[in-house]
C-alpha positions as CSV (number, residue, x, y, z in Angstrom):
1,X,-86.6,41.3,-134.0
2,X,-84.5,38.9,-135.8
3,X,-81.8,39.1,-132.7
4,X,-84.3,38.3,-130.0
5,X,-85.6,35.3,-132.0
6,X,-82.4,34.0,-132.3
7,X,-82.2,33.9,-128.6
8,X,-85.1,32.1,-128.0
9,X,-83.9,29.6,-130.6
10,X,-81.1,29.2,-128.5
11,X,-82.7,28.4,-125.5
12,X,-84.8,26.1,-127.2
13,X,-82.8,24.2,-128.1
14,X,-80.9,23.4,-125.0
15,X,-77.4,25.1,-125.2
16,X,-75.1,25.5,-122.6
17,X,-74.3,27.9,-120.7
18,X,-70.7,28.1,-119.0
19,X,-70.5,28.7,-115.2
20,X,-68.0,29.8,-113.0
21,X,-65.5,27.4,-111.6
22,X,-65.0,26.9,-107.8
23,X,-61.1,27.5,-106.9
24,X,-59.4,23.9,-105.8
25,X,-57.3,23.6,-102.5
26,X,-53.8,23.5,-102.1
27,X,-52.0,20.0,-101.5
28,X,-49.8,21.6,-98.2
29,X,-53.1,22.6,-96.5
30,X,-53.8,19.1,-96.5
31,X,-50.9,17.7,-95.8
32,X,-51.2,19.8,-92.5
33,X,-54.4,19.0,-91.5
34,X,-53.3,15.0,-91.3
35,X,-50.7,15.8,-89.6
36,X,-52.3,17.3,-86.8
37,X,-55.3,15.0,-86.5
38,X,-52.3,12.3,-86.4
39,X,-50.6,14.5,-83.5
40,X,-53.7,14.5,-81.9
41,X,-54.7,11.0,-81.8
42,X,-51.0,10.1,-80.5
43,X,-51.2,12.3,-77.9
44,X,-54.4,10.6,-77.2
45,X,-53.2,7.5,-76.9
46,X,-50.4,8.1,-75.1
47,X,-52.1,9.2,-72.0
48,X,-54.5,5.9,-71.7
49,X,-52.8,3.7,-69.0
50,X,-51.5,0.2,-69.7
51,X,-53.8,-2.2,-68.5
52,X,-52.4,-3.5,-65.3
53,X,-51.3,-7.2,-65.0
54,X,-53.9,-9.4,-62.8
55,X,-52.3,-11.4,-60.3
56,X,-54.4,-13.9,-57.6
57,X,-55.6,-12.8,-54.2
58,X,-55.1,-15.8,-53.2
59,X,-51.6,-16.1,-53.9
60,X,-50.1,-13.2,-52.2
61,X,-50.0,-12.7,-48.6
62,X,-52.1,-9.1,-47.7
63,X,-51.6,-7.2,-44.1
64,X,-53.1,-3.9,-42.6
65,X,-50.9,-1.5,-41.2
66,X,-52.1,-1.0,-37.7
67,X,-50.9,1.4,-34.5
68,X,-50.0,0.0,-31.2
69,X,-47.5,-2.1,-29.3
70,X,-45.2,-3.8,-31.0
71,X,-42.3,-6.4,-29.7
72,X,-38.7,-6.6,-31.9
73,X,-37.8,-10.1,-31.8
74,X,-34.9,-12.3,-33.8
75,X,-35.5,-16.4,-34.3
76,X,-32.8,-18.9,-35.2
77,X,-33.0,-22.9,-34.6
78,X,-30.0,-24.2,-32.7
79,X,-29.6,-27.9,-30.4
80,X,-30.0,-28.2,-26.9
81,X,-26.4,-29.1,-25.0
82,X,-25.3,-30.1,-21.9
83,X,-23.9,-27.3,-19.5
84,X,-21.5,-29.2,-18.4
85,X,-19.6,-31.5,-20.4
86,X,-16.3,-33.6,-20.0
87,X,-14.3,-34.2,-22.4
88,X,-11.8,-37.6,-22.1
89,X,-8.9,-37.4,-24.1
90,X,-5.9,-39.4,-24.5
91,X,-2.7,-38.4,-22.9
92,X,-0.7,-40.7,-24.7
93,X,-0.5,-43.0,-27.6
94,X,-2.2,-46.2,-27.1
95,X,-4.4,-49.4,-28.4
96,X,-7.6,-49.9,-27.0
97,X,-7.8,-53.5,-25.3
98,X,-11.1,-53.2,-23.8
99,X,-14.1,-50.9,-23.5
100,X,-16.4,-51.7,-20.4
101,X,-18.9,-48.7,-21.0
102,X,-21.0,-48.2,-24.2
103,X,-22.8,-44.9,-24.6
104,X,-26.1,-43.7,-23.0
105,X,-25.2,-46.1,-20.1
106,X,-25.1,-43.7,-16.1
107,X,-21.8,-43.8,-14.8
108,X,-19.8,-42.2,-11.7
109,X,-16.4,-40.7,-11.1
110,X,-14.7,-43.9,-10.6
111,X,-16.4,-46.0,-13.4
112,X,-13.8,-47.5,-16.1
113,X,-15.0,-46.8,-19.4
114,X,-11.8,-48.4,-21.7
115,X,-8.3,-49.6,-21.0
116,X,-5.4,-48.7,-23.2
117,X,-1.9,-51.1,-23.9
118,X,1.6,-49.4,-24.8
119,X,4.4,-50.7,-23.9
120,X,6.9,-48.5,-24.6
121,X,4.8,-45.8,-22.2
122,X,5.3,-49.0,-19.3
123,X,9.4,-49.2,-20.3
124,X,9.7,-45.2,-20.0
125,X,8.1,-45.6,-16.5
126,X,10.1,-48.4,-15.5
127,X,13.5,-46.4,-16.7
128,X,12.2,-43.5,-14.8
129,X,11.8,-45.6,-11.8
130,X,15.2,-47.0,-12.1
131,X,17.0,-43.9,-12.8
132,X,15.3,-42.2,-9.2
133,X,16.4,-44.7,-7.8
134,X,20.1,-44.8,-8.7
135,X,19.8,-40.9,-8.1
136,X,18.3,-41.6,-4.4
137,X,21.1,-44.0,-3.6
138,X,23.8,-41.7,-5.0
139,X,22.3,-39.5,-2.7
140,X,22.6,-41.7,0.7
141,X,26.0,-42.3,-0.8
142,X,27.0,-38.5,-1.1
143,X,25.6,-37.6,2.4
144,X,27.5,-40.7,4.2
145,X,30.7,-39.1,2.7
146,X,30.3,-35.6,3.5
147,X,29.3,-36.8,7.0
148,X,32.6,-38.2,7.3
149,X,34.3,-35.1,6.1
150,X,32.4,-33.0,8.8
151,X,33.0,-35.8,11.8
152,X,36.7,-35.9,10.7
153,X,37.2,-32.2,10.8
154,X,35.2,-31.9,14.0
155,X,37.5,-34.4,15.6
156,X,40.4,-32.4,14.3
157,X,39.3,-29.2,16.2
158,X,38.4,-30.9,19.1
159,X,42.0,-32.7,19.2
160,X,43.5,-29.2,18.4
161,X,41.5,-27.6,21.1
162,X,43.1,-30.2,23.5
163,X,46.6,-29.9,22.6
164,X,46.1,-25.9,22.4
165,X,45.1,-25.8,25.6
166,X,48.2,-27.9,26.9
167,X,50.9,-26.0,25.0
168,X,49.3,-23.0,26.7
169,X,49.8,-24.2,30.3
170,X,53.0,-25.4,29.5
171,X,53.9,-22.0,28.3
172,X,52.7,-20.2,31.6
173,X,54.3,-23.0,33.9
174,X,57.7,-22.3,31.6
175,X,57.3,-18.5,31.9
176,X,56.9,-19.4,36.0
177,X,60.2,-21.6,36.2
178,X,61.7,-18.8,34.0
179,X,61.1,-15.9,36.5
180,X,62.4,-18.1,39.2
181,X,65.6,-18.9,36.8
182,X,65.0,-22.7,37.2
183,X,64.8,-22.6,33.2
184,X,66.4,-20.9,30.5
185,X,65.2,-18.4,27.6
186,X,65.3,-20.8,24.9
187,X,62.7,-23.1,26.5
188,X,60.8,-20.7,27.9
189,X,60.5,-19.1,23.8
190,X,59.8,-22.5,22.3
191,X,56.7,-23.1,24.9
192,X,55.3,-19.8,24.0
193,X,55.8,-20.6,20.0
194,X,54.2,-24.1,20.4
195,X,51.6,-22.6,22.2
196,X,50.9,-19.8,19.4
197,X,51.1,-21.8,16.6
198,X,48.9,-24.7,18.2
199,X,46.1,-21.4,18.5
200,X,46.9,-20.6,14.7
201,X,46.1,-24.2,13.9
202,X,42.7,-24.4,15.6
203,X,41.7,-21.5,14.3
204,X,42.3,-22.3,10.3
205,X,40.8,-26.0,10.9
206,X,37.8,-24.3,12.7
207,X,37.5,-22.4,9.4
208,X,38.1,-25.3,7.6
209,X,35.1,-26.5,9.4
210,X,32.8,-24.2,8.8
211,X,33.7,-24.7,5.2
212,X,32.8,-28.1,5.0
213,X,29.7,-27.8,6.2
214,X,28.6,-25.2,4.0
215,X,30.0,-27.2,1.4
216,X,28.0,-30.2,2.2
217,X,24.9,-28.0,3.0
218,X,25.2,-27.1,-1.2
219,X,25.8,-30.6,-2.2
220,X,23.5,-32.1,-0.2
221,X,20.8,-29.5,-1.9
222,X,22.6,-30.1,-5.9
223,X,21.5,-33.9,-5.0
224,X,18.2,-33.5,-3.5
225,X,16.9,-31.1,-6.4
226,X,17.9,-34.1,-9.2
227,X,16.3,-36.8,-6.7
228,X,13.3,-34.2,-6.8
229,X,13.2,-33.6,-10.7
230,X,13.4,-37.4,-11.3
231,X,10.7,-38.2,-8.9
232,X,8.8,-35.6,-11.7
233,X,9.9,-37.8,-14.3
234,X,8.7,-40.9,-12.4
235,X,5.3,-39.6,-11.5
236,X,4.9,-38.2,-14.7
237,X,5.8,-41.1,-16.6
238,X,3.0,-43.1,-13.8
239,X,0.5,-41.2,-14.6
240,X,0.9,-42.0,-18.2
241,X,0.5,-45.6,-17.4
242,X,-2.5,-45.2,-15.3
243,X,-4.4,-42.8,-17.6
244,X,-4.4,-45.8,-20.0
245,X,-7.6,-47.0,-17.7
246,X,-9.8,-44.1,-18.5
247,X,-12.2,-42.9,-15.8
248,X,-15.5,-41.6,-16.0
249,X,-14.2,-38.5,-13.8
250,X,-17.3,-37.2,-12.9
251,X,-21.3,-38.7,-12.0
252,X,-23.3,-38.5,-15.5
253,X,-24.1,-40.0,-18.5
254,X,-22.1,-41.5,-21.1
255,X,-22.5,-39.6,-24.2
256,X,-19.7,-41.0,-26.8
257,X,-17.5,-43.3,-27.2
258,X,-16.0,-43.4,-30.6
259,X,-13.6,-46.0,-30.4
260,X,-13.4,-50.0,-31.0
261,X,-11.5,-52.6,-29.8
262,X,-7.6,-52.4,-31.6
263,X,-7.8,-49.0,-32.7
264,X,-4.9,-47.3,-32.1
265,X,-5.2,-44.0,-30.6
266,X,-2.8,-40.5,-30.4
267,X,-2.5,-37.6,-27.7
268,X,-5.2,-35.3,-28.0
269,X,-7.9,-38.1,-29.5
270,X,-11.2,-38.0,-28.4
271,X,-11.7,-41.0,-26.3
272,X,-15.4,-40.3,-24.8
273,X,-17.4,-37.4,-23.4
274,X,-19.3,-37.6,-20.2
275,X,-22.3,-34.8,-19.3
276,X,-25.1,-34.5,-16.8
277,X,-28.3,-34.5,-19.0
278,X,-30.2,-33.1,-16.2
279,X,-28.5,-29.0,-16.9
280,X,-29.2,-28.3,-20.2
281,X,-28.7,-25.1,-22.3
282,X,-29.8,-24.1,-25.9
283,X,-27.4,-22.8,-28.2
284,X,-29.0,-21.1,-30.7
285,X,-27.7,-19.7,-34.3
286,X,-29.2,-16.1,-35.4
287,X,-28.4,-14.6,-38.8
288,X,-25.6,-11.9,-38.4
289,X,-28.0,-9.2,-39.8
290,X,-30.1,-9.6,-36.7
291,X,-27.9,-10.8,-33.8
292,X,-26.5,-6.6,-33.3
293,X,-28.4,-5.9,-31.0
294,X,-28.7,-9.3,-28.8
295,X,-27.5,-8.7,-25.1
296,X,-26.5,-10.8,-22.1
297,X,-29.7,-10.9,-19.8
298,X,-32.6,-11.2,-22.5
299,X,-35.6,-12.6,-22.2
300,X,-35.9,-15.4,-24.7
301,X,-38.3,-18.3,-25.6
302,X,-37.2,-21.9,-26.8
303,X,-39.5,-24.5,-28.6
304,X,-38.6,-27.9,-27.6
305,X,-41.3,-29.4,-29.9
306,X,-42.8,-30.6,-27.0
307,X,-42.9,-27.2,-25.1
308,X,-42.1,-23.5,-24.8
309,X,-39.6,-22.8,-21.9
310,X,-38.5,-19.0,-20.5
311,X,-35.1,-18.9,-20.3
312,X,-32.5,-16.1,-20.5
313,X,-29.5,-15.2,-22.7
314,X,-26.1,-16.1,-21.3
315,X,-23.6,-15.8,-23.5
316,X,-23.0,-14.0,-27.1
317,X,-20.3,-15.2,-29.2
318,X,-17.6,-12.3,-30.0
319,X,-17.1,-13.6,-34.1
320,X,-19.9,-14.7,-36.7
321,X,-19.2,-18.2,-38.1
322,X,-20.8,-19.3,-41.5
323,X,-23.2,-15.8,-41.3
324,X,-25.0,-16.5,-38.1
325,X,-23.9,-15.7,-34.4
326,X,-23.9,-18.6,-31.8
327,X,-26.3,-17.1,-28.7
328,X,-26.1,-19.5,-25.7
329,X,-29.6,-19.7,-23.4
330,X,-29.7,-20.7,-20.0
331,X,-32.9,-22.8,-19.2
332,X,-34.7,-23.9,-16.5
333,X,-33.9,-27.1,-14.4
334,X,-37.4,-28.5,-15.0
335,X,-37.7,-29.1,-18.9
336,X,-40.6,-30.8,-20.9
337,X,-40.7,-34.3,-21.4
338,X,-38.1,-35.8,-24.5
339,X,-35.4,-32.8,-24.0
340,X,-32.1,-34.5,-24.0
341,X,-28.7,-33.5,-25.6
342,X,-28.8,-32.4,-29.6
343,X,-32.7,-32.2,-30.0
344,X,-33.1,-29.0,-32.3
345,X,-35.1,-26.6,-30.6
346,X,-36.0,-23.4,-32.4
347,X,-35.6,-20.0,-29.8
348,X,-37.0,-16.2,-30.1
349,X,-34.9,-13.5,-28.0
350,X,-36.7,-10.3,-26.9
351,X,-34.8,-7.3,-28.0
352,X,-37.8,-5.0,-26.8
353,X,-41.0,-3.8,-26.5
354,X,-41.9,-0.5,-28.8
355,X,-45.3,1.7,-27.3
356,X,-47.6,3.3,-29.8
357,X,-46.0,2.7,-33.5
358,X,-47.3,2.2,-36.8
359,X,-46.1,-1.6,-38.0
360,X,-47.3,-3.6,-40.5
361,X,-46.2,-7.6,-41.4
362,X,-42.3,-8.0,-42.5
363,X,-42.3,-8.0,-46.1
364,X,-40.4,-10.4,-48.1
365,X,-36.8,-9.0,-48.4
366,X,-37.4,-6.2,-46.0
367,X,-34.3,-4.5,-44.1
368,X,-34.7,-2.5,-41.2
369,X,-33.9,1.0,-41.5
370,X,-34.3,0.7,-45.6
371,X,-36.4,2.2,-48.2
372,X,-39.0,-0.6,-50.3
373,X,-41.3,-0.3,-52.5
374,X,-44.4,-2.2,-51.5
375,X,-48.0,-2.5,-53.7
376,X,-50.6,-1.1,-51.5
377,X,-54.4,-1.9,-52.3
378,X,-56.4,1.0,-53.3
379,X,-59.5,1.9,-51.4
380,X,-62.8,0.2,-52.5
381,X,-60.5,-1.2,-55.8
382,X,-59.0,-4.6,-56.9
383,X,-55.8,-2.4,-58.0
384,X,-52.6,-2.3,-55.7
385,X,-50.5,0.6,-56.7
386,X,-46.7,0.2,-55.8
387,X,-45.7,3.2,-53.3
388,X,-42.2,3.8,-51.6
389,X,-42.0,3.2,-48.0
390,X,-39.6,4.0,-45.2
391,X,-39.2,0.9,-43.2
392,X,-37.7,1.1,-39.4
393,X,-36.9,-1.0,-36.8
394,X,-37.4,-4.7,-37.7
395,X,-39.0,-8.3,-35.8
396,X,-39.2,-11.7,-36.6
397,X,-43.1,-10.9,-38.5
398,X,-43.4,-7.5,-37.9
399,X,-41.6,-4.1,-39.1
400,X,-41.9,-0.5,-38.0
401,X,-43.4,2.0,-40.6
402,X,-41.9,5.4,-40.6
403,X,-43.0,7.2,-43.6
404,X,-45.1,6.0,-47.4
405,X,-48.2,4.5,-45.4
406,X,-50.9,5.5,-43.1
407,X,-53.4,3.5,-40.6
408,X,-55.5,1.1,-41.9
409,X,-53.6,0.7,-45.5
410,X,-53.6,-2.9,-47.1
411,X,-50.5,-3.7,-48.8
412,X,-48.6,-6.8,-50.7
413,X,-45.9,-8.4,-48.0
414,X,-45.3,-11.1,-50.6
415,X,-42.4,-11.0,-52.8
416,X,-43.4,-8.9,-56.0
417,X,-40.4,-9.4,-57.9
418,X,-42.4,-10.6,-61.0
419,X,-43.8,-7.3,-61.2
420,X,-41.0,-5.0,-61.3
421,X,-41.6,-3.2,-64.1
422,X,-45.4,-2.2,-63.5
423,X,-46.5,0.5,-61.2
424,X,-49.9,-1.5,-60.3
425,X,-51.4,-4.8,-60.6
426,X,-55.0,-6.1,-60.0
427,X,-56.3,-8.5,-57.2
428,X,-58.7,-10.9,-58.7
């Protein structure tokens, strides 16, 4: 009794009673379970995207790739020239006295355009006159001579010929009287020895003959060729007087003149340039990258500013000067209005005509035969997305597609280089 009292009393009066303790985690358990919501929450984050960079429809040039016909052109700007041109150039050294022809006046073969003085070019002509001359007269002089020679050894023969002939009848009428002893031995032998050595003589001046005129043959022709080469000397030295009036030369136009009165000019100086403005030809200069495959016989097209003309290529230069190629254009004789020498004319050449291939716009920067990377525009979307794409052969605005694109695909042709290092931008 006294023990279950005592309990009661307890309770009354509010005493305690222990309880038992929950056991407390472990600091590593938590430390792992950061860790991996931090794990997870990076892994999260790393696969949103970037938010792409917004760049202005309106400042980028869009084009759809399309299938059909497509035409490989090359452009380049170039002058219009004269296909025929003469060039007057001095043949000797000279002061201009007087110039009767300014440019852009019409002029003819025989029309004097400037006169030159020099008068140590007139003194060398004079010299070379009087030296032919001395030669021709040594000449006259030489062939009187050996004229003489000739007669006087003709006349020698002719008297040898005579006495010959006598000493030879004497002998026989001798060797007559001899056999009919009216004469003796000795006088019969001395007729037959004049008469022998008379024939010995004729002969050697008969060969003495023919050696002087042989002899005078080859003299005659030493002279004659230094007469010739000084009548060279004369007429070159002539013509170098009389090319100090310059002559038109041909019918044209009087293009340039670029010389005034007292200027002193040397061989080889440009002394004016005559053309005939009505044949013209365009010369035109296309980039080295694009000129491989222009050929004699193509079709091209030249803008004259106030026309387009069909004319043809002519002529391709064999070497690339400055990194273009010089392609000469025969045009037409009938030209707009305002073509003349030196107006810049800007020409397209047809390299050919492709049938049924996938082309799209020339990008900026785009080779032919090259791999690019162009932004195409994403269906239904504002975001381009930059895609490889194999590029073929290449025209002045156009470029054949090979592989990255499909039919009906917008893409970016204008230069991107601002976003390199983004995969996709969007078109507000």
């Amino acid at each position: 009794m006294g023990g279950g009292f005592g309990t009661r009393l307890a309770l009354g009066r509010g005493v305690d009673i222990p309880k038992a303790k929950k056991p407390r985690r472990k600091p590593w358990v938590l430390a792992i379970g950061g860790a991996c919501v931090l794990l997870l929450v990076t892994v999260g984050l790393s696969r949103l995207r970037p938010a792409a960079p917004t760049v202005e429809r309106a400042s980028v040039w869009l084009d759809t790739v399309k299938r059909g016909p497509m035409v490989r052109q090359v452009k380049g700007a170039g002058t219009l020239v004269p296909e025929y041109i003469r060039w007057l150039t001095a043949d000797t050294a000279g002061r201009v006295e007087r110039i009767h022809v300014r440019p852009g006046a019409t002029v003819t073969a025989d029309t004097l355009l400037l006169e030159l003085s020099n008068p140590d070019v007139q003194l060398q002509a004079l010299e070379a006159e009087r030296q032919l001359a001395s030669v021709e007269a040594d000449l006259i002089q030489v062939r009187m001579e050996l004229e003489t020679q000739r007669l006087a050894q003709e006349a020698m023969v002719a008297s040898l010929i005579n006495e010959s002939a006598e000493a030879g009848r004497r002998a026989d009428a001798n060797e007559a009287l001899h056999q009919k002893a009216h004469i003796g031995d000795l006088e019969m032998q001395q007729a037959r020895e004049k008469a022998a050595e008379l024939s010995r003589r004729l002969e050697l001046e008969r060969k003495k003959l023919q050696v002087v005129a042989s002899s005078m043959k080859e003299q005659l022709s030493a002279q004659q060729g230094q007469v010739e080469r000084l009548k060279a000397v004369a007429r070159f030295r002539r013509a170098q007087v009389e090319s100090m009036k310059v002559l038109a030369g041909e019918d044209g136009v009087l293009q340039d003149l670029p010389l005034e009165l007292g200027q002193w000019v040397t061989p080889g100086v440009l002394l004016a340039k005559v053309v005939k403005p009505e044949r013209l030809k365009a010369e035109l200069r296309i980039a080295e990258t694009q000129a491989r495959d222009i050929q004699p016989g193509l079709k091209a097209l030249v803008d004259t500013r106030n026309g387009v003309v069909e004319g043809q290529v002519a002529r391709v230069a064999p070497a690339a000067s400055q990194g273009t190629v010089r392609v000469e254009v025969s045009l037409p004789a009938e030209l707009p209005r305002g073509a003349r020498p030196d107006l810049t004319v800007e020409g397209t050449v047809e390299l050919e005509r492709l049938g049924d291939v996938l082309s799209v716009g020339r990008p900026a920067g785009a080779q032919p035969n090259a791999t690019m990377a162009l932004f195409r525009l994403m269906p239904g979307s504002d975001e381009a997305v930059r895609v490889p794409v194999q590029l073929g052969r290449g025209s002045v605005n156009a470029v054949e597609v090979l592989q990255g694109l499909q039919e009906g695909d917008q893409v970016v042709l204008s230069d991107m280089a601002a976003w390199d290092a983004v995969e996709r931008v969007r078109l507000r």
